[in-house]
DRENDO-1510 file (C-alpha; in Angstrom, 1 decimal, always signed):
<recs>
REC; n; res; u; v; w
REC; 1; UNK; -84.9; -272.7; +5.8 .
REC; 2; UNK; -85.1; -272.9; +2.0 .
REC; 3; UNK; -88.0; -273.7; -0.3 .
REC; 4; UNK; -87.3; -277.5; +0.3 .
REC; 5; UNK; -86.5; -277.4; +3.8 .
REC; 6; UNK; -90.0; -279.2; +4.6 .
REC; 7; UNK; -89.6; -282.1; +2.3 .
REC; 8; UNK; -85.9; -282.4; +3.3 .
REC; 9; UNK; -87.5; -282.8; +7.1 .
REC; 10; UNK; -90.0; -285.1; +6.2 .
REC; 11; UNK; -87.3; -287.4; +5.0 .
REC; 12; UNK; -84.9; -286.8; +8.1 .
REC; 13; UNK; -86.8; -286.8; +10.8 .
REC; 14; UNK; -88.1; -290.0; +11.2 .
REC; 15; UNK; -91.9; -290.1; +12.6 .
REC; 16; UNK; -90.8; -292.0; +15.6 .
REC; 17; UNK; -94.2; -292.8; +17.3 .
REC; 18; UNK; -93.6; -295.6; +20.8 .
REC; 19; UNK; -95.4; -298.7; +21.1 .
REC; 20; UNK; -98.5; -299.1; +23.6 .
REC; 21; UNK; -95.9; -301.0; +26.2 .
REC; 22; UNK; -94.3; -297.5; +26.8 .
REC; 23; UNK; -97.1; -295.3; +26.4 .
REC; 24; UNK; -98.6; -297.2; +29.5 .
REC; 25; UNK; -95.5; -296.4; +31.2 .
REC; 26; UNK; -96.1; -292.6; +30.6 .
REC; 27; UNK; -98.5; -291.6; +33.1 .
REC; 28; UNK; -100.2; -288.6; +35.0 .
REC; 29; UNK; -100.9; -288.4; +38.4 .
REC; 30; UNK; -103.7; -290.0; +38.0 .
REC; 31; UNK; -102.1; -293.2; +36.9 .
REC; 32; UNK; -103.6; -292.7; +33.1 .
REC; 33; UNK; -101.3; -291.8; +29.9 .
REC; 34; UNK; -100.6; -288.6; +29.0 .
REC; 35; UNK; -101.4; -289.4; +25.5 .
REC; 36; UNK; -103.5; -292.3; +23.9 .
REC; 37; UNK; -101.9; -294.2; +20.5 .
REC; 38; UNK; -104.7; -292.9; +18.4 .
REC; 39; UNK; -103.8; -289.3; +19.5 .
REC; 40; UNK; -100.1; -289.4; +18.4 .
REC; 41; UNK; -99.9; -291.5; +15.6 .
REC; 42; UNK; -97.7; -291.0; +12.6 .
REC; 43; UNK; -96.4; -287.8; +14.2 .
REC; 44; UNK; -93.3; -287.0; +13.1 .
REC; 45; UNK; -90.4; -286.7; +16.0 .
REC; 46; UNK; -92.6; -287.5; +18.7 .
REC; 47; UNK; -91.0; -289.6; +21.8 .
REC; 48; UNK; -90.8; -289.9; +25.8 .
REC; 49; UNK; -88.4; -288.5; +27.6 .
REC; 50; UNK; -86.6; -289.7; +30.9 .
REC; 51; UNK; -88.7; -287.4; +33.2 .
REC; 52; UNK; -92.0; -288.3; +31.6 .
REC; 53; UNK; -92.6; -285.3; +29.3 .
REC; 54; UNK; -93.0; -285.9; +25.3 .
REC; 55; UNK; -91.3; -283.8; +23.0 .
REC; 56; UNK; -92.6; -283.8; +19.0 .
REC; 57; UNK; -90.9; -282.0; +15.8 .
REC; 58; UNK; -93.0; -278.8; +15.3 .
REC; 59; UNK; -92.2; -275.5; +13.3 .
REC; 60; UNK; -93.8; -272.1; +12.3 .
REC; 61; UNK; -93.9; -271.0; +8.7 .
REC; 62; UNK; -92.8; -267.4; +7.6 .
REC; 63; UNK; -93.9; -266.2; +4.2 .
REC; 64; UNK; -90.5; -264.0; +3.8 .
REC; 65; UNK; -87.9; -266.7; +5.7 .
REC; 66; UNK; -90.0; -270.6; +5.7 .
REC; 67; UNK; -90.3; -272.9; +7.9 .
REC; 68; UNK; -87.9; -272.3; +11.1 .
REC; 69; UNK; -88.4; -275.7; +12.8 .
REC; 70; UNK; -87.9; -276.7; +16.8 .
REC; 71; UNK; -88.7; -279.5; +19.0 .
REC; 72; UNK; -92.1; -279.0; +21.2 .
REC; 73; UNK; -91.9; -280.6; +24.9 .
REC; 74; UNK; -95.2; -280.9; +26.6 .
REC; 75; UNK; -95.5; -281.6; +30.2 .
REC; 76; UNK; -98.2; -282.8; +32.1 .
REC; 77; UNK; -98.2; -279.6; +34.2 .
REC; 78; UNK; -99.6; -277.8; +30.9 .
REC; 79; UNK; -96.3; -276.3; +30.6 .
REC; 80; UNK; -94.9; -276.0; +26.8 .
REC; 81; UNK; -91.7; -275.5; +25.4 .
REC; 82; UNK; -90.1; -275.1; +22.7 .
REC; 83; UNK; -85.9; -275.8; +21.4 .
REC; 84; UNK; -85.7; -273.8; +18.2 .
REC; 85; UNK; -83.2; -275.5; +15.4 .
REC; 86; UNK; -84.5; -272.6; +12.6 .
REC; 87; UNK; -80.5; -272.9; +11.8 .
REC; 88; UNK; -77.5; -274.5; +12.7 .
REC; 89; UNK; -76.4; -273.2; +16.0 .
REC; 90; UNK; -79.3; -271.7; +16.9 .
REC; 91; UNK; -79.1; -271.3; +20.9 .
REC; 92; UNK; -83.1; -270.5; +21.5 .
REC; 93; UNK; -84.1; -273.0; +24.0 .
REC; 94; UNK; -87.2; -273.3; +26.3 .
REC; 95; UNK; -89.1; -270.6; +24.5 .
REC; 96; UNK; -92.5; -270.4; +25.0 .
REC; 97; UNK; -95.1; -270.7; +21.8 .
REC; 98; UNK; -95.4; -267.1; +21.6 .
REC; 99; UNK; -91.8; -266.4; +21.8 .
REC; 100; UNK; -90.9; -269.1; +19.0 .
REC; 101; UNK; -93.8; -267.4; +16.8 .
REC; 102; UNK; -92.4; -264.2; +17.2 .
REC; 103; UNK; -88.6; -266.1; +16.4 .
REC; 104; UNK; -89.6; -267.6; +13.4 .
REC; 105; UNK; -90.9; -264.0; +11.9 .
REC; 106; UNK; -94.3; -264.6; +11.3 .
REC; 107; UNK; -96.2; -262.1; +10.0 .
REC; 108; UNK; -99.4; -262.7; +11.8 .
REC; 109; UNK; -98.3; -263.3; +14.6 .
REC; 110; UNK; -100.5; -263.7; +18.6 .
REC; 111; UNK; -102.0; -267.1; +17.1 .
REC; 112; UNK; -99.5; -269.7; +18.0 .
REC; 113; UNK; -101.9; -272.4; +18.5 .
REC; 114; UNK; -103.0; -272.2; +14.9 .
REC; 115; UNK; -99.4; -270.9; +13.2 .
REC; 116; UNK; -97.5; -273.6; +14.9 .
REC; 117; UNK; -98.0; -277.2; +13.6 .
REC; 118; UNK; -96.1; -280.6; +13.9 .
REC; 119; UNK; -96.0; -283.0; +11.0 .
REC; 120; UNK; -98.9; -285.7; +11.0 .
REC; 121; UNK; -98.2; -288.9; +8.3 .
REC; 122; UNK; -96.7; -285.9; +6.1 .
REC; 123; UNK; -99.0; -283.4; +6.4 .
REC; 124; UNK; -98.7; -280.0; +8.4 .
REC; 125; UNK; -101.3; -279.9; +11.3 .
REC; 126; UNK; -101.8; -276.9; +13.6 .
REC; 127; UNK; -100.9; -277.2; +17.3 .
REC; 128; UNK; -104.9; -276.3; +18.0 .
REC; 129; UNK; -106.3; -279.2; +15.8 .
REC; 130; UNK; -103.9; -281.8; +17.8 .
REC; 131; UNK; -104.3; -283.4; +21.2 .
REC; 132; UNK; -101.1; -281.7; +22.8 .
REC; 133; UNK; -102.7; -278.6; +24.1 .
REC; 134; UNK; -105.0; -280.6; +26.6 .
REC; 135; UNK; -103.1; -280.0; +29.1 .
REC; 136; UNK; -102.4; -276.8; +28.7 .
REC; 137; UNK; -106.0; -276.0; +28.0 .
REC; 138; UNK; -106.8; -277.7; +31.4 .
REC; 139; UNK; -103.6; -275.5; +33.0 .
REC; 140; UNK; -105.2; -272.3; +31.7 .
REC; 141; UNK; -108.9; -273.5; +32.6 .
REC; 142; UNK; -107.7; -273.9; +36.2 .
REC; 143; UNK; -105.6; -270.9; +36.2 .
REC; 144; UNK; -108.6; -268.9; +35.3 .
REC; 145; UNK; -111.1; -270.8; +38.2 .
REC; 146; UNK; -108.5; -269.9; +40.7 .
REC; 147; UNK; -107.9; -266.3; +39.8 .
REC; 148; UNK; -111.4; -265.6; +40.0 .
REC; 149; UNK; -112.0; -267.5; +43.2 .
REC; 150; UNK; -109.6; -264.4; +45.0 .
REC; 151; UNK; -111.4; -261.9; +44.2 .
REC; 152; UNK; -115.3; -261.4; +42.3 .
REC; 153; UNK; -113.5; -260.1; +39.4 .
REC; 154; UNK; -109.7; -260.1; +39.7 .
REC; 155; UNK; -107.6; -259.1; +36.7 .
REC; 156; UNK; -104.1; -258.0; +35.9 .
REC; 157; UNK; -103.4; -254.7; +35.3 .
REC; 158; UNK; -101.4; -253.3; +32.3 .
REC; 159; UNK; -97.9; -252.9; +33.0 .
REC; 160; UNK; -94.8; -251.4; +31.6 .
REC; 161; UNK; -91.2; -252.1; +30.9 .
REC; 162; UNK; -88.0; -249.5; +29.8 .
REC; 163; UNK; -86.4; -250.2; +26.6 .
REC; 164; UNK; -82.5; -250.7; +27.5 .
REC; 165; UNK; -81.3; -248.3; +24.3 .
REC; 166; UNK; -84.1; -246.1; +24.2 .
REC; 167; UNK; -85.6; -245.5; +28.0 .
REC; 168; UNK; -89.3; -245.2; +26.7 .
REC; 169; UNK; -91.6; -247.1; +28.2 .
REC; 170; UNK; -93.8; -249.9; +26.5 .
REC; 171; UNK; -97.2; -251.3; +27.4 .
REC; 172; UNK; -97.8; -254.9; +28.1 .
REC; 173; UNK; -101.3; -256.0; +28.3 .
REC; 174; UNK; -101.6; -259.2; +31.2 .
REC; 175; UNK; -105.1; -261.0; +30.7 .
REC; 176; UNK; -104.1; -264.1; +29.3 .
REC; 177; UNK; -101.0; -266.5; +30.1 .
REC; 178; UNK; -98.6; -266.0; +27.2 .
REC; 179; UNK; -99.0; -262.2; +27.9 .
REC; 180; UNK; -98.4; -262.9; +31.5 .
REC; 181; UNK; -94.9; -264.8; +30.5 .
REC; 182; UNK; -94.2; -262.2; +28.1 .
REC; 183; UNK; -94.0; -258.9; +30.2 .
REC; 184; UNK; -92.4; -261.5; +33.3 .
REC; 185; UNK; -89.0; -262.1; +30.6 .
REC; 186; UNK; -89.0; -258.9; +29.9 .
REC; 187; UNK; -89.2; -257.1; +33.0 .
REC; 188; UNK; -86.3; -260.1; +34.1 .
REC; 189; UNK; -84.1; -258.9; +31.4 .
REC; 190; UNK; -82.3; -255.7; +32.0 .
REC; 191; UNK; -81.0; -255.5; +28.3 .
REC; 192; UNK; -84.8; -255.5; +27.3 .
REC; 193; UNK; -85.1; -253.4; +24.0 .
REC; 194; UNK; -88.0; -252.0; +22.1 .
REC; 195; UNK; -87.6; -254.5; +19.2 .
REC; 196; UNK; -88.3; -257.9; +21.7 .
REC; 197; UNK; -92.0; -257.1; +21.8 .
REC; 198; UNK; -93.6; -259.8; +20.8 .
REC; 199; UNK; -97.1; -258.9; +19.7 .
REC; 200; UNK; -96.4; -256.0; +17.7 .
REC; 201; UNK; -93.4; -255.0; +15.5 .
REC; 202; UNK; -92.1; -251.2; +17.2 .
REC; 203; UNK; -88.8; -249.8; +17.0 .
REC; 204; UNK; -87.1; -247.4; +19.3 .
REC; 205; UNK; -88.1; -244.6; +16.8 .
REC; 206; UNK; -91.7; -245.1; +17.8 .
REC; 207; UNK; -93.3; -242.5; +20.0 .
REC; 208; UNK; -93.7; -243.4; +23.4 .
REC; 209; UNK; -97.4; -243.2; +24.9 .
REC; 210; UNK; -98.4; -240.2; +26.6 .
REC; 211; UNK; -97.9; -239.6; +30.2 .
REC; 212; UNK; -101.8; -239.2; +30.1 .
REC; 213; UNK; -102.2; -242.5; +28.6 .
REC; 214; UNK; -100.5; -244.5; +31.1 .
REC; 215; UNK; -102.4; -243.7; +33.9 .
REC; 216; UNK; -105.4; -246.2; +32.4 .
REC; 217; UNK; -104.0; -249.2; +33.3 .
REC; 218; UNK; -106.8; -252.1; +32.7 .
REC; 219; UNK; -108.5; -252.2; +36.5 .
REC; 220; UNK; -112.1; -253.2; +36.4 .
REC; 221; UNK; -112.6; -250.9; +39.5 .
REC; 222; UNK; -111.5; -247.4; +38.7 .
REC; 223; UNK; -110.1; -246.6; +35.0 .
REC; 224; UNK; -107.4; -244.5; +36.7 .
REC; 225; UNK; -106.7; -246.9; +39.2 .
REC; 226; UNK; -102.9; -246.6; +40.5 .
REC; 227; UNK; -103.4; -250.2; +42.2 .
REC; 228; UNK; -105.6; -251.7; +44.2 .
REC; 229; UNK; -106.7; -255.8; +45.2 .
REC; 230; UNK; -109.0; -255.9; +41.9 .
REC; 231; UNK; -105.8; -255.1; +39.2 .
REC; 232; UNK; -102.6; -256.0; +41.3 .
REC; 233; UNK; -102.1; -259.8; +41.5 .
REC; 234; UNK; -98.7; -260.8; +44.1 .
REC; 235; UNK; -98.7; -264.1; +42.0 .
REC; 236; UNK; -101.1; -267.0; +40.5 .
REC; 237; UNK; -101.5; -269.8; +38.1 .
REC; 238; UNK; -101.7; -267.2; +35.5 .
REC; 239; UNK; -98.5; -264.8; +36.1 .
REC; 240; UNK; -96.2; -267.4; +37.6 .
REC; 241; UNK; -94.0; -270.1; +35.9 .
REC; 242; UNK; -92.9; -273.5; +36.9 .
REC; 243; UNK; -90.2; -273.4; +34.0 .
REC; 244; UNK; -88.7; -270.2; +35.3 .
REC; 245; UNK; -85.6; -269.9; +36.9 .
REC; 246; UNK; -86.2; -266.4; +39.0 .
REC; 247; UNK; -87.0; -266.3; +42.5 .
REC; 248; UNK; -90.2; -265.2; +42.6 .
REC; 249; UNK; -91.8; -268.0; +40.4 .
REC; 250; UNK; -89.4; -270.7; +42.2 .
REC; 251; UNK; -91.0; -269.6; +45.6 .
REC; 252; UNK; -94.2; -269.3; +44.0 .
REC; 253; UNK; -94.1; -273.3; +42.4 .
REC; 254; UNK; -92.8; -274.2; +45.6 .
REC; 255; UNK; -95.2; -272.9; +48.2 .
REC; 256; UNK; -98.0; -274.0; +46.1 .
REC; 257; UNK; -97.0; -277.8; +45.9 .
REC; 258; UNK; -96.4; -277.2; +50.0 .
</recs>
């Protein structure tokens, strides 16, 4: 976007905000609202869909391209995505956080939840210093509580996924979420390449790690462990997605809500 792309959105995008009639009418399972009045006013682009979720203008500045801006839908699940409009055309849709930080070319990039903002009365406001990660937060918190609960200490382990041009093979750490629905696109995507990482900026002209460096893979049990019930997780909170469209995570969502 260019240097006046943020006041030319202020005076666009028109902070839409609903009145407390249909806020009550936007509830959780627990009959409350996802969102009190105090917690969304004056923020720019916010409103309730059909299906109950909210969806909020948000962007993520880059100090080489500006703001690349998007629409942030927020479920009660603790789901997030994100509809990228950076420019006209633009066909990224239902990325998550991470992904739409890595879009939008920030430099410093694994800290979504501070480099992403939405507008609040005029003013940029990171995601983190808002009230739309609650339920995410509580997603992750009970994500965490019921990976531990399978094992005393259960973790994922490390894995890794063949560049498409290249055939080297790149690592992908899995201890948190986001990391978790990073490696799961990529290992979906059979025209995965080494430039798609999203935490770090590598090229297919960057050495591949050592066969003797692969072997670690992460397990809290053996450092050379080749898989056993402490690192290899057959699916959780934390490595399966309700917004995903593969078979394993739709048999997943579905057996858990059984």
């Amino acid at each position: 976007m260019s240097s006046n792309s943020f006041c030319h959105l202020q005076q666009q995008t028109h902070c839409r905000f609903s009145s407390k009639r249909e806020m009550a009418n936007v509830a959780v399972d627990d009959g409350s609202t996802m969102f009190s009045e105090e917690e969304v006013r004056e923020m720019c682009g916010f409103k309730i869909d059909d299906d109950g979720h909210v969806e909020v203008t948000c962007g993520c500045t880059s100090y080489c391209y500006g703001d690349a801006v998007g629409t942030l839908r927020v479920f009660a699940s603790g789901d997030l995505e994100i509809s990228c409009d950076c420019t006209p055309g633009c066909q990224e849709d239902k990325l998550s956080p991470a992904a739409f930080e890595k879009h939008s070319g920030r430099e410093t990039a694994r800290k979504w939840k501070n480099n992403i903002w939405v507008i609040v009365d005029g003013e940029k406001v990171p995601l983190s210093k808002t009230a739309l990660l609650k339920y995410y937060n509580q997603a992750l918190t009970l994500a965490k509580t019921a990976n531990k609960s399978q094992t005393d200490r259960v973790c994922h382990r490390d894995e890794f996924v063949k560049c498409s041009q290249c055939n080297k093979h790149r690592r992908f750490r899995l201890r948190t979420k986001d990391e978790c629905r990073a490696y799961h696109d990529a290992f979906i995507n059979d025209d995965w390449k080494c430039s798609d990482m999203p935490y770090e900026k590598i090229t297919c002209e960057d050495d591949e790690e050592r066969g003797s460096r692969r072997v670690y893979r992460g397990c809290a049990r053996a450092t050379t462990c080749k898989g056993c019930t402490s690192c290899v997780c057959f699916g959780c909170g934390t490595c399966r997605f309700s917004d995903c469209c593969c078979q394993t995570c739709i048999d997943f969502t579905t057996n858990s809500k059984a």
